[in-house]
C-alpha positions in Angstrom: -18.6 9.9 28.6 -22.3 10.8 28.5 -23.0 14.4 27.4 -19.1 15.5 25.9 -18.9 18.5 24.8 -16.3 19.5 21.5 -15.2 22.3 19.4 -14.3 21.7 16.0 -11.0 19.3 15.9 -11.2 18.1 19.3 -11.0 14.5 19.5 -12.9 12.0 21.7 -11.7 7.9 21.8 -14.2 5.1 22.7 -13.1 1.9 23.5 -14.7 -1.4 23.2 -12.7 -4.7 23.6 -9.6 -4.6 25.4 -6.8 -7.4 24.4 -10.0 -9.8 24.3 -8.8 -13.2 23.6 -10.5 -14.9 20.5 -10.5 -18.4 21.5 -12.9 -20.1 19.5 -15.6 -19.8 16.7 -18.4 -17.2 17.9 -19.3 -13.6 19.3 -17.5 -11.4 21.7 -19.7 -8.9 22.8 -18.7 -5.2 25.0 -20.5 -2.3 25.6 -19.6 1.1 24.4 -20.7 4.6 25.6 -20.5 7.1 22.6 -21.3 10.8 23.8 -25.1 11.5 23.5 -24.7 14.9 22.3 -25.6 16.3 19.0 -22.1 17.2 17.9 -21.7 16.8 14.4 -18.5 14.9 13.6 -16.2 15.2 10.6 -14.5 12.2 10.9 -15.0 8.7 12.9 -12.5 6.3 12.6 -12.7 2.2 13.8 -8.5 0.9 15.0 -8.9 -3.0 15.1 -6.2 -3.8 16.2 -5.2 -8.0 16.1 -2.6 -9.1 18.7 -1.6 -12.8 19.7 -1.6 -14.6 23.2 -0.2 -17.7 23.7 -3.0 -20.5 24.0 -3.3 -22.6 27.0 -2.0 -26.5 26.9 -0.5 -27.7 23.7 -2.8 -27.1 21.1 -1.9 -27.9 17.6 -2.6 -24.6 16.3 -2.3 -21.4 17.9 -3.0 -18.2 15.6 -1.9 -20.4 12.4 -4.8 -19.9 10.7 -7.0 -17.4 8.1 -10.3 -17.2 9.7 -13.1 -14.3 8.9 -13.6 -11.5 11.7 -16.4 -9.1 11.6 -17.3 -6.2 13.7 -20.6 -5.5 14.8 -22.8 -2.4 15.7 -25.5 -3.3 17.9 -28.2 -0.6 19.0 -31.5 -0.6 20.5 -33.3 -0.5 17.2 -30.6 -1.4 14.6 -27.7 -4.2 13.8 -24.9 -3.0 11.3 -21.8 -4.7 10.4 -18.8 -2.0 10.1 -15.6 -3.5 9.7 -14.3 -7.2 8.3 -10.5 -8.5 8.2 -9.3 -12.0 7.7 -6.5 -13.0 10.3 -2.8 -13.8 8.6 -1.5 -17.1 8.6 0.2 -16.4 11.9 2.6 -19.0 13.7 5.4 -17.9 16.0 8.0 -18.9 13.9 6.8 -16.0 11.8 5.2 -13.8 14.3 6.1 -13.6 18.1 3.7 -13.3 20.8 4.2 -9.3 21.4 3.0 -8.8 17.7 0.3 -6.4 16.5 -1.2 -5.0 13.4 -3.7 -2.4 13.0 -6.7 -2.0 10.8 -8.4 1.1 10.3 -12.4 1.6 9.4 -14.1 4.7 8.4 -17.3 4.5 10.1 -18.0 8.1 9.9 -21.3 7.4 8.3 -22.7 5.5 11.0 -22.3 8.8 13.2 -26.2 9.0 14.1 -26.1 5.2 15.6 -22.7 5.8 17.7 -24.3 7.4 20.2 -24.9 6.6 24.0 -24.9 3.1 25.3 -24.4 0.7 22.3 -23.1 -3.1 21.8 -19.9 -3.6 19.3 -19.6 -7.6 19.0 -16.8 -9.4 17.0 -18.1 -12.5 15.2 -14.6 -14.8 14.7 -15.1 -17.9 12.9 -12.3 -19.3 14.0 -11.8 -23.2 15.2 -8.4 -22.4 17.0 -7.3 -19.5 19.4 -4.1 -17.3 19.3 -5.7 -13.7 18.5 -6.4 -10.8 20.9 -8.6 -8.0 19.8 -8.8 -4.3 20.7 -11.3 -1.8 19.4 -11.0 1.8 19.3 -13.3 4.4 17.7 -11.9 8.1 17.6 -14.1 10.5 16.5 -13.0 14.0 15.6 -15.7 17.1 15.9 -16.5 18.8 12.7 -18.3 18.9 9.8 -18.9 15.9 7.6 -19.0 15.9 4.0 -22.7 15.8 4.3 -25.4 14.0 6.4 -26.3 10.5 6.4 -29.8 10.9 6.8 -31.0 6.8 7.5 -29.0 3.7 6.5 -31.2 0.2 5.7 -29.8 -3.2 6.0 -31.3 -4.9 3.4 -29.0 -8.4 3.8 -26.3 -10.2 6.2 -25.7 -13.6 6.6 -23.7 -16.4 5.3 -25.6 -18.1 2.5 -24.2 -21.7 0.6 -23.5 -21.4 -2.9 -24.1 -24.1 -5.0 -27.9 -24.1 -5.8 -29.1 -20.6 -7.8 -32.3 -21.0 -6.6 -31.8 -21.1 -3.4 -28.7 -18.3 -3.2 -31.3 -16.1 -4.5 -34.4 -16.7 -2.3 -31.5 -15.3 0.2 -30.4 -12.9 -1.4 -34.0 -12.0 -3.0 -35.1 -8.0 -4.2 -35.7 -5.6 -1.6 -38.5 -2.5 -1.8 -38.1 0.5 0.1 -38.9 3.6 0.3 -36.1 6.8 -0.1 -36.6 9.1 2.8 -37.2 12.8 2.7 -33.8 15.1 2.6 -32.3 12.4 0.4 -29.9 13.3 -2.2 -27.9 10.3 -3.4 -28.5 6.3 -2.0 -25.4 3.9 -2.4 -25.3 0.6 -2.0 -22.5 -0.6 0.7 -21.8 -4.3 -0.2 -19.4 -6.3 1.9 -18.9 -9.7 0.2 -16.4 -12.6 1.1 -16.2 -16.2 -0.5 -15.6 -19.1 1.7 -15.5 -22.7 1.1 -13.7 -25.3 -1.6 -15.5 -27.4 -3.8 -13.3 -30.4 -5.6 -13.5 -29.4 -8.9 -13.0 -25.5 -9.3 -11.9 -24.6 -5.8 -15.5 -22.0 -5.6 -16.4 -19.6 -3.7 -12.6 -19.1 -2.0 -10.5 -19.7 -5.1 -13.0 -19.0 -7.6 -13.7 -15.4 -9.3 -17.1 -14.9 -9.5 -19.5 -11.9 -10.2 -22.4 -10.0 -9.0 -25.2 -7.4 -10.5 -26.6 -4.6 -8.5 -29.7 -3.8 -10.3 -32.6 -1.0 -9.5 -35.6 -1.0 -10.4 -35.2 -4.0 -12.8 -31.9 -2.3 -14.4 -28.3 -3.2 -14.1 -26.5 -0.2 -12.5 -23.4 -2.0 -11.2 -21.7 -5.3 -12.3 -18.7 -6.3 -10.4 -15.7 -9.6 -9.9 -15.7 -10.7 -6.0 -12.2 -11.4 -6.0 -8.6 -10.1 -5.1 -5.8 -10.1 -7.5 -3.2 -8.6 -5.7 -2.3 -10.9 -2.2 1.0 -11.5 -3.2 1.6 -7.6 -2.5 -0.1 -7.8 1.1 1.4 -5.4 3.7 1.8 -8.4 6.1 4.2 -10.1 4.7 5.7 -13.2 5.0 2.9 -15.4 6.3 3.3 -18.8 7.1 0.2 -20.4 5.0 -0.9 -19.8 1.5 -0.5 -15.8 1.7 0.1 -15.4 -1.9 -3.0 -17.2 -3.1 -5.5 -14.5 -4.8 -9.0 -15.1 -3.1 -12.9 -14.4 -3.3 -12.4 -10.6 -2.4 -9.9 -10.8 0.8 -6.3 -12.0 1.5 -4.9 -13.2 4.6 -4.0 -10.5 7.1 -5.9 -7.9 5.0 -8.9 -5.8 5.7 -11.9 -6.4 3.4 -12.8 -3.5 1.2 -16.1 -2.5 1.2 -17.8 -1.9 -2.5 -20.2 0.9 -2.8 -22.6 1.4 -5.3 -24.8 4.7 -6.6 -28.2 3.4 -7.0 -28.5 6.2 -9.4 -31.5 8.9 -9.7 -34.2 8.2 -7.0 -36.8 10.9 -5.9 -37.1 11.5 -2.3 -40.1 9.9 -0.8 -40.7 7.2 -3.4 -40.2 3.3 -3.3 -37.5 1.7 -5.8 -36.5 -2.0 -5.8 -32.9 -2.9 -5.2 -31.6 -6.6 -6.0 -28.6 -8.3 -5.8 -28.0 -11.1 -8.2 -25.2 -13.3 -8.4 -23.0 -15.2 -11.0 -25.9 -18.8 -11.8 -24.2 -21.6 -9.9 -25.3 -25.1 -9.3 -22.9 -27.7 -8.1 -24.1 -30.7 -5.9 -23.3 -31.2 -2.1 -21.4 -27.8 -2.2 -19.4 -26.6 -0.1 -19.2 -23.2 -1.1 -20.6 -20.3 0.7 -20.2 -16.1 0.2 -20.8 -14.4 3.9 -22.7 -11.0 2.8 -23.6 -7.6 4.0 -25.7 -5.1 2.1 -26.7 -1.7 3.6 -28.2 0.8 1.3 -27.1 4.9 2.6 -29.2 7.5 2.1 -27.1 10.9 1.9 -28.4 15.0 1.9 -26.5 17.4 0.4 -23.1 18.3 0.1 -21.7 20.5 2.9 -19.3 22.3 1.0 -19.2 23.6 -2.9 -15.0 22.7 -2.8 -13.4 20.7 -0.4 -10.9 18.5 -0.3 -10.0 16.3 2.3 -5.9 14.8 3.0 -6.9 11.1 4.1 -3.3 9.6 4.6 0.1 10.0 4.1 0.9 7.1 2.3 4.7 7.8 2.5 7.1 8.7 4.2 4.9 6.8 7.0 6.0 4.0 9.9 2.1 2.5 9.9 2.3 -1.1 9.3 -0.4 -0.7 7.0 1.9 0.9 3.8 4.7 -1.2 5.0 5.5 -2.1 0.9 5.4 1.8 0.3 8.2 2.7 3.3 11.1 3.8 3.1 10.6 6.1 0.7 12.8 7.9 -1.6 12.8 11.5 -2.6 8.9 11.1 -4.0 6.4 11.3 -0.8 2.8 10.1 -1.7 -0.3 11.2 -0.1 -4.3 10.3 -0.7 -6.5 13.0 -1.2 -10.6 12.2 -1.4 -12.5 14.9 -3.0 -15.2 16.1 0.1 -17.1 18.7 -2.0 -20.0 18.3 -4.6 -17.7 20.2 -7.2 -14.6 18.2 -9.1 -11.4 19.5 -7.7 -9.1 20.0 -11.1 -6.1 21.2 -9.6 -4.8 21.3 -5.9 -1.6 23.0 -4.1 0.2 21.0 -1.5 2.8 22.5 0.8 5.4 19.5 2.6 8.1 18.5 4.0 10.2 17.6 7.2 8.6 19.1 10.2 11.0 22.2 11.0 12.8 22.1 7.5 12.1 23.8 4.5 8.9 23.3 2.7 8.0 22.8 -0.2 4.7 24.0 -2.8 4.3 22.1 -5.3 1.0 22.8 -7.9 -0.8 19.5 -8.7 -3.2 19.1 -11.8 -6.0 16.4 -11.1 -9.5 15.6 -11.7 -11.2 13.9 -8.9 -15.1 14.0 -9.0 -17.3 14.4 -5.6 -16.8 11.4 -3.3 -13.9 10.0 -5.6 -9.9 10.0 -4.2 -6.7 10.1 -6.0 -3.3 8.7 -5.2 -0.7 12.3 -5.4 3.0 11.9 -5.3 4.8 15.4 -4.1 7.9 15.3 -5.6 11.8 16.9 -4.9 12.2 16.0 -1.3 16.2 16.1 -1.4 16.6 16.7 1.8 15.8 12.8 2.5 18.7 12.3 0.8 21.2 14.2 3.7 19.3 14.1 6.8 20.2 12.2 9.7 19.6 8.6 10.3 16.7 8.6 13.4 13.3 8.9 13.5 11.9 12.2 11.5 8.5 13.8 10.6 6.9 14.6 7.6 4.2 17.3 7.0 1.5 17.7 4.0 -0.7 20.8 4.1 -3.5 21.3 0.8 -2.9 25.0 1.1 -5.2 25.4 -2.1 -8.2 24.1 -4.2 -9.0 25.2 -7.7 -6.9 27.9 -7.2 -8.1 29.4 -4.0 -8.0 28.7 -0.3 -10.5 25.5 0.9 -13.5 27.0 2.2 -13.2 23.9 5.0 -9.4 23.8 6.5 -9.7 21.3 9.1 -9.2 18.3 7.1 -6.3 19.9 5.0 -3.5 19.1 7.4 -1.2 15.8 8.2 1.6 14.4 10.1 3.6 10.8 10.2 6.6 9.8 12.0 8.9 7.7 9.9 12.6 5.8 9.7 14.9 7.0 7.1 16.2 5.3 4.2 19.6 3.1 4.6 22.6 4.9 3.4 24.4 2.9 0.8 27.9 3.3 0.0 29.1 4.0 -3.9 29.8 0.8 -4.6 28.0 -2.3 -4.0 27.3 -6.0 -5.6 24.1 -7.5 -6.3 24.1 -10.7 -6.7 20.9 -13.2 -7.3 20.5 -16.4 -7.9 17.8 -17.7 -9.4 15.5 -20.7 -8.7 14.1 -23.3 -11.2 11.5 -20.5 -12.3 14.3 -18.4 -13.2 13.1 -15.9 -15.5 10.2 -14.9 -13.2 12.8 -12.9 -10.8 14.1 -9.4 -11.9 15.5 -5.9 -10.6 15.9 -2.7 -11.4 18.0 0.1 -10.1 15.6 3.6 -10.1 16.8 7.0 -9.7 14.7 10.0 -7.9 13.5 10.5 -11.1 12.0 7.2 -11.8 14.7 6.8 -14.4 15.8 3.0 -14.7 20.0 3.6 -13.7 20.5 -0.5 -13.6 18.9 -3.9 -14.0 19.0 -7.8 -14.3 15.9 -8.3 -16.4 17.5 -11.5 -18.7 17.7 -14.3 -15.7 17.4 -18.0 -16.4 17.0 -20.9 -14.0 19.3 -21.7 -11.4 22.1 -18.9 -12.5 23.8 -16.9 -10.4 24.2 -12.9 -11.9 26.6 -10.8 -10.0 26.2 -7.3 -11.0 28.9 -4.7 -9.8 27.2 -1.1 -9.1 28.5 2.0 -8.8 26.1 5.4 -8.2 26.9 9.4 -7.5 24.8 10.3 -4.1 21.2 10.8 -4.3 18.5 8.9 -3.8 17.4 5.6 -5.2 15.1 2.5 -5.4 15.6 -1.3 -5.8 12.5 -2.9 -7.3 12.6 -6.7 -7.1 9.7 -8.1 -9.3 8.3 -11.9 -9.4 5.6 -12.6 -12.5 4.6 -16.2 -10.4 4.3 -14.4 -7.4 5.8 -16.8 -4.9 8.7 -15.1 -4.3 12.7 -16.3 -4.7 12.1 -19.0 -1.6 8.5 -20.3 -0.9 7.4 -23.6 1.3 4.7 -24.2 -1.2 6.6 -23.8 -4.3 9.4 -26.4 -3.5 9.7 -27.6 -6.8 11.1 -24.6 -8.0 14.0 -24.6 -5.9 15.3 -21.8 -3.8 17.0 -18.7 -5.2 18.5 -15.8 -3.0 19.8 -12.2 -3.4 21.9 -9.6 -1.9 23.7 -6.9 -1.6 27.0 -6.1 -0.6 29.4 -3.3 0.7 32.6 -3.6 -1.7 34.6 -1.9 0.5 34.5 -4.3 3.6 31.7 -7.2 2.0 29.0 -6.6 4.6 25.5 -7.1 3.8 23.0 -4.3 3.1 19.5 -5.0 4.9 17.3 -5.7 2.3 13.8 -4.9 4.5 11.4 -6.3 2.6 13.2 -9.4 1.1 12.5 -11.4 4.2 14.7 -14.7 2.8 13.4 -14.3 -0.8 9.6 -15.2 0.5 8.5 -11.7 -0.9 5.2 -12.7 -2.8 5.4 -10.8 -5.8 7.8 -8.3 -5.3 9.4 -5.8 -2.7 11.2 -2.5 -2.8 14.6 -1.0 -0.9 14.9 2.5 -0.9 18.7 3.6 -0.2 20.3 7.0 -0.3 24.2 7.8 -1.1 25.7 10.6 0.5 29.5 11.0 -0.6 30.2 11.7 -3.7 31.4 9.7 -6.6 34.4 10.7 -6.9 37.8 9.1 -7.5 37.5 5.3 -6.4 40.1 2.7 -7.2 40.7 -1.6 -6.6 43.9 -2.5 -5.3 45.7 -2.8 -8.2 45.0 0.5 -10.4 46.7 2.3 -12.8 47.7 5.4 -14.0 44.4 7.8 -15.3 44.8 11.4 -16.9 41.8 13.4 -18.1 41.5 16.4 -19.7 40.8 19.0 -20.2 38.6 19.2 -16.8 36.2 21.2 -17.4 35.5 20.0 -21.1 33.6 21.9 -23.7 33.8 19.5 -26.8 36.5 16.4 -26.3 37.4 15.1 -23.6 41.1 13.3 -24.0 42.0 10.1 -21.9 45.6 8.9 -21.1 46.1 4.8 -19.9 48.8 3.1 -18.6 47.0 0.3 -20.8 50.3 -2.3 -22.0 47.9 -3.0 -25.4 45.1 -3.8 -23.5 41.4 -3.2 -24.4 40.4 0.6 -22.3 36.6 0.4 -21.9 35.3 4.0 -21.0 32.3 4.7 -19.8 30.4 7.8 -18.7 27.6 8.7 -16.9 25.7 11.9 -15.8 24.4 12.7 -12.4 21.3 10.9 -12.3 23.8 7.7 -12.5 22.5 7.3 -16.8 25.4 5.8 -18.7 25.4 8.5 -21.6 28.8 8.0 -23.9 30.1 4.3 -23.7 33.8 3.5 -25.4 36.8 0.5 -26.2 39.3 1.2 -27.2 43.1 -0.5 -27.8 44.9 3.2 -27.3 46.3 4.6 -24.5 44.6 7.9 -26.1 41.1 8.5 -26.6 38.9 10.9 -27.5 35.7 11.5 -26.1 33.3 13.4 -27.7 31.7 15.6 -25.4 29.6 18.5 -27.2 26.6 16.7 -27.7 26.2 17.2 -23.5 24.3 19.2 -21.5 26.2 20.8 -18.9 26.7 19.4 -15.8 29.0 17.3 -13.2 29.8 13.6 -14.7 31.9 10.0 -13.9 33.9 8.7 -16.2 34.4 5.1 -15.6 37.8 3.8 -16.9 38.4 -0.2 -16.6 41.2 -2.0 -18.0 40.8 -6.0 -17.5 39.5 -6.0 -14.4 41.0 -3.0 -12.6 38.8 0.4 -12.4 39.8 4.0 -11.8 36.5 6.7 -11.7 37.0 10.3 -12.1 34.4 13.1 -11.4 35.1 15.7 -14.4 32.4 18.9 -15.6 31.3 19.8 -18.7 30.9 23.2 -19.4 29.1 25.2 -22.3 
């Protein structure tokens, strides 16, 4: 691939390791060729991906296991580490032998030392085979956001922790000098605790700190730990998923920290030094593995720019598996590529070949920051067809004008539909020992609460009867312990379960993310209704008259009651209950004026028999 020529957009891919089988603790080394030309590239991307193989003999574990992988950049003058992911607790029972998972990199920054014939080695510290690995690097000609002008590795190894002293005469201050051009340095610090002493489980299940200081002043302080694994994308493991950890979760990628070092003048020396968190234990068995690399950038390319990193959803990509389906609310990531702050943006989306739609954003996302943007009123989600689709995103302004650099503006996924849900469905849960730890609630496209079980106590079983006009919606099922409704290691608690039900014939609805109630701390189904709410009865209903239909001010009621209590309810069209009666009258008023215009349900149950009736008020 020596010598490839590109024009701005054109993509080249590199590959490394092909389906390389890591079968034991050490390095895996293959050689790359990168294209030696000077083209300037706007973005480079690194796909790891992990697959399984199925290990020789009869091992006792086989991909089972959470081991540390690092990836490598060797050339002929400098070593870089560029990418680290812990491996998911991964036994067949929970992931067959054809399965895959990607992890993506930016290693855009590392442009000047991809080039020609390099070395990409993966260190696995595993003790027991089962993973394949593939690397991939796809770099896409352009402009960057500006130039990386040298990067210095200042520290890499893994270093015990249990003696301060020591730790530090590892991790001891660095002096170097800033190189000419420069016009910001950041620190990129990869840190990972490993290892489990007796009495506070350090440096794996311990939360511990670190101080980035320069020039003998603290500039950064910051926890090495993860609070979130029981919301990991890969999802159900078969090992200790949910436990939070010493900055990583199993089956994650490892998120780099960066640090500004602050003001520094080109071409003069400045001390950086990394101290951690005084610890002295005996005969410890705690270690963190670290990586330090201090970037040196020049100058902004561009005054604005803004730059769409991802479509978070609607998106297929195993990686926002807890974000898909979506319902009418896509989300994107936008990263702020310019040296100005971008205060408000315009984004122009929807399904490729449908109507789009523009939708003006307020934000304030300084240079080199990112923001999380939902883009809201997709209906059509709600009536399209049930196969595989594509969503577009376009920033079609910045600050009120056009961005001055359009080629990272623009955005496609593929993605699956919601499940269409019928009218009327039951939820029921019941709960295990830990009882009020597990709750739900019912969201409209509006991120209006519609339902919910939020009261729960131990082993109960709630069975809640739902009826919804079509649109779109979202069951959110939320666990404070974080271990789910069914987990191996919380046995004690019991084992709770939930589902949903078709009224009409009792079939189950696919609850994706619910996986046996092993769900970690939560999960989410998006669902869509497409018929409307309209007249629905049980088997053994009775006579309803309403009028009149339209209303203006009352609305009169007639039952075929026999002295029974008439409960009325009625709700508007985002499925809110907004007028609730009960009544021991075959006539009833119902005071209407106080409503907004619109199309509502009126909900008329007598015992346990229910008629619905779709009625309009009018002003």
């Amino acid at each position: 691939m020596s010598g490839v020529q590109a024009a701005p957009g054109d993509t080249t891919v590199v590959q490394s390791h092909t389906a390389t089988q890591l079968a034991n603790y050490g390095n895996y080394n293959s050689p790359a060729v990168f294209p030696t030309s000077n083209t300037a590239y706007r973005n480079i991307t690194m796909t790891f991906t992990l697959g399984k193989y199925q290990c020789q003999g009869n091992p006792q574990y086989c991909g089972d296991w959470d081991y540390g992988v690092q990836v490598f950049l060797f050339t002929p003058t400098d070593t870089f580490e560029i990418g680290r992911l812990i491996t998911p607790y991964a036994n067949v029972s929970r992931f067959p032998w054809n399965w895959q998972h990607r992890y993506e990199f930016d290693v855009t920054d590392y442009a000047q030392y991809l080039k020609g014939n390099t070395n990409i080695r993966i260190h696995y510290s595993g003790y027991s085979g089962g993973f394949t690995a593939n690397v991939k690097f796809t770099l896409i000609e352009g402009t960057p956001p500006r130039n990386v002008i040298k990067i210095d590795r200042l520290w890499n190894g893994s270093f015990a922790y249990g003696n301060s002293a020591a730790f530090e005469a590892k991790m001891n201050a660095r002096t170097k000098q800033i190189p000419a051009g420069t016009q910001a340095a950041v620190l990129k610090f990869n840190v990972t605790g490993h290892g489990s002493n007796p009495a506070d489980n350090c440096s794996e299940f311990c939360s511990k700190y670190y101080r980035v200081n320069v020039n003998n002043a603290m500039v950064a302080q910051k926890n090495i730990w993860r609070n979130n694994c029981g919301l990991n994308n890969l999802y159900p493991q078969t090992g200790t998923w949910v436990y939070d950890r010493a900055n990583w979760c199993p089956g994650d990628a490892v998120q780099s920290n960066y640090h500004p070092l602050g003001n520094l003048t080109a071409g003069s020396n400045y001390t950086v030094d990394v101290d951690f968190q005084a610890y002295n234990v005996s005969s410890s068995q705690a270690s963190y593995a670290v990586e330090g690399q201090v970037i040196y950038y020049g100058a902004y390319h561009y005054t604005t720019d803004a730059s769409l990193e991802t479509i978070i959803s609607p998106n297929d990509h195993e990686a926002y598996f807890r974000s898909n389906p979506t319902c009418e609310e896509a989300k994107i990531l936008v990263k702020n590529t310019g040296n100005t702050t971008i205060n408000s943006l315009e984004v122009t989306y929807g399904l490729l070949g449908g109507t789009m739609h523009t939708y003006p954003l307020s934000v304030s996302i300084p240079a080199g920051g990112s923001e999380e943007l939902s883009l809201p009123n997709n209906s059509e989600f709600v009536t399209m067809g049930t196969g595989k689709a594509k969503f577009t995103a376009l920033i079609s302004k910045v600050n009120g004008a056009a961005d001055p650099n359009a080629l990272n503006n623009e955005m496609q996924t593929e993605f699956t539909p919601m499940a269409v849900w019928p009218n009327n469905f039951l939820v029921t849960m019941t709960t295990n020992g830990a009882g009020s730890q597990t709750k739900w609630r019912i969201y409209d496209a509006s991120g209006n609460a519609v339902k919910s079980r939020l009261q729960t106590s131990g082993n109960t079983t709630y069975r809640d009867t739902i009826q919804l006009p079509s649109g779109c919606y979202r069951l959110e099922v939320t666990d404070t312990g974080c271990n789910g409704l069914s987990w191996w290691a919380a046995q004690s608690q019991g084992t709770g379960s939930l589902t949903a039900k078709n009224l009409a014939n009792n079939a189950n609805l696919k609850l994706k993310g619910y996986f046996n109630g092993d769900f970690g701390c939560g999960f989410t189904e998006a669902f869509r209704i497409q018929t409307t709410l309209g007249t629905q009865e049980d088997k053994a209903a009775f006579d309803l008259s309403v009028f009149p239909n339209p209303a203006q001010t009352i609305l009169n009621v007639k039952v075929e009651s026999k002295n029974q209590i008439v409960s009325l309810e009625l709700y508007n069209a985002l499925g809110q209950q907004v007028s609730k009666l009960e009544e021991m009258s075959p006539n009833i008023q119902v005071p209407v004026h106080h409503l907004p215009a619109g199309v509502y349900t009126l909900k008329c149950q007598v015992a346990n028999k229910f008629v619905q009736k779709q009625i309009v008020i009018q002003k």
